[in-house]
C-alpha positions in Angstrom: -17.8 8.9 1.7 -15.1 7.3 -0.3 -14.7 3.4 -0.9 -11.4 1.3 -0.7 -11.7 -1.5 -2.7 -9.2 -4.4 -1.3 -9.0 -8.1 -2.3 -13.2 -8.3 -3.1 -14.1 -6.1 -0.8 -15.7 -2.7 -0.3 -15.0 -0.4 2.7 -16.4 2.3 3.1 -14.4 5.5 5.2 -13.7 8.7 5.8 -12.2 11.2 3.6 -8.6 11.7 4.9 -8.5 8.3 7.0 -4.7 6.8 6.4 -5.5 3.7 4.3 -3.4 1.4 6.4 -5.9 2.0 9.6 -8.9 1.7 6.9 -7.8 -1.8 6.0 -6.8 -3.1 9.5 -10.0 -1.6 10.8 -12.0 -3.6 8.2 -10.0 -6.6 9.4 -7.9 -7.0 6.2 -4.0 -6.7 6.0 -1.6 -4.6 3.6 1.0 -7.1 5.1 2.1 -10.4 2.9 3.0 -13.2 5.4 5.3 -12.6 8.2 5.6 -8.7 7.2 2.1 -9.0 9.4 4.3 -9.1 12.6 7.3 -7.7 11.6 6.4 -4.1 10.5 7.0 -0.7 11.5 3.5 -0.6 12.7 2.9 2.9 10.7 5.9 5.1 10.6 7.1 5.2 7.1 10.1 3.1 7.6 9.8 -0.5 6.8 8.3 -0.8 3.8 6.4 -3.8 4.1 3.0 -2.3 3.6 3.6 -0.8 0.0 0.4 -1.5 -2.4 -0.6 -0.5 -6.0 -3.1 2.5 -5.4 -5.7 3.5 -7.8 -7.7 6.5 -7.4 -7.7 9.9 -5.3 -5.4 9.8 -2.6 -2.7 12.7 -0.7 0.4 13.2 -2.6 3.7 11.0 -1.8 5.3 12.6 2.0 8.5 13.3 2.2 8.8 10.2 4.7 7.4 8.1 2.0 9.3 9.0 -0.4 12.5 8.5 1.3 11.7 4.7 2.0 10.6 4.0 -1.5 13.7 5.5 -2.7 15.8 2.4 -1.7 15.4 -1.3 -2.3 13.7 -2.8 -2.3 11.7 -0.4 -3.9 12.3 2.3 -6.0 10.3 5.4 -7.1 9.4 4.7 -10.3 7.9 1.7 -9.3 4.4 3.3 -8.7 3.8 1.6 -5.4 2.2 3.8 -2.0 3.1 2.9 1.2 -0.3 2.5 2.8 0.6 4.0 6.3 1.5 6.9 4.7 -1.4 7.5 2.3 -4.7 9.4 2.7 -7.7 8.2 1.1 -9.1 11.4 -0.5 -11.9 9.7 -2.8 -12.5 6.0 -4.1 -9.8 3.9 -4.6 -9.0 0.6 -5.5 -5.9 -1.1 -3.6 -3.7 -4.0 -5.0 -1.0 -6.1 -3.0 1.5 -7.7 -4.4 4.0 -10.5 -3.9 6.7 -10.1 -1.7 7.9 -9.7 1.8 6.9 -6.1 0.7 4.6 -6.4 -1.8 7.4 -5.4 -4.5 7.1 -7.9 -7.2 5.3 -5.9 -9.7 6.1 -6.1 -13.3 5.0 -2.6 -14.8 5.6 -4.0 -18.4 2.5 -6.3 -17.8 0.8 -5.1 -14.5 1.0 -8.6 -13.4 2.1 -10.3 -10.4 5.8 -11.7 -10.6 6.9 -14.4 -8.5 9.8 -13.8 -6.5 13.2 -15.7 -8.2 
């Protein structure tokens, strides 16, 4: 049974389980802020619930890949959108800051505030 690790917590689910429904089931949010009501509510296409993901999980869809390909992310910048992803094995799940969680700096791997 694989663990999702999420802002100090473990949660334990299924192999396969989407990792959006694993953290909303476990009463935690891939959402930052108002993102938590205005969201696509799963379908691939608003972006907001895009995390740093560690670990085994399914390969990028097509659907995914799409909405990560414009801004305000881009592909390269190693974000998963959590209603798209499959947790295949332990992971370990970061949000970021952001309306979508997009403020990563991959130079550091640290948080950047939004300007």
């Amino acid at each position: 049974m694989p663990t999702v690790q999420f802002r100090g917590r473990d949660i334990d689910c299924e192999e396969g389980e989407i990792l959006r429904n694993v953290l909303l089931t476990a009463g935690l949010s891939p959402h930052n802020g108002r993102a938590q009501q205005l969201n696509c509510r799963g379908h691939g296409t608003c972006g907001t619930c895009a995390v740093e993901v560690e670990g085994d999980v399914s390969e990028m869809s097509g659907q995914e890949r799409r909405r990560l390909s414009f801004p305000p992310h881009s592909l390269d910048s190693g974000l998963r959108l959590s209603c798209q992803t499959r947790v295949e094995g332990d992971v370990r799940v970061t949000k970021h800051d952001g309306f979508w969680g997009q403020h990563v700096d991959r130079t550091t791997n640290e948080r950047v505030e939004p300007k």
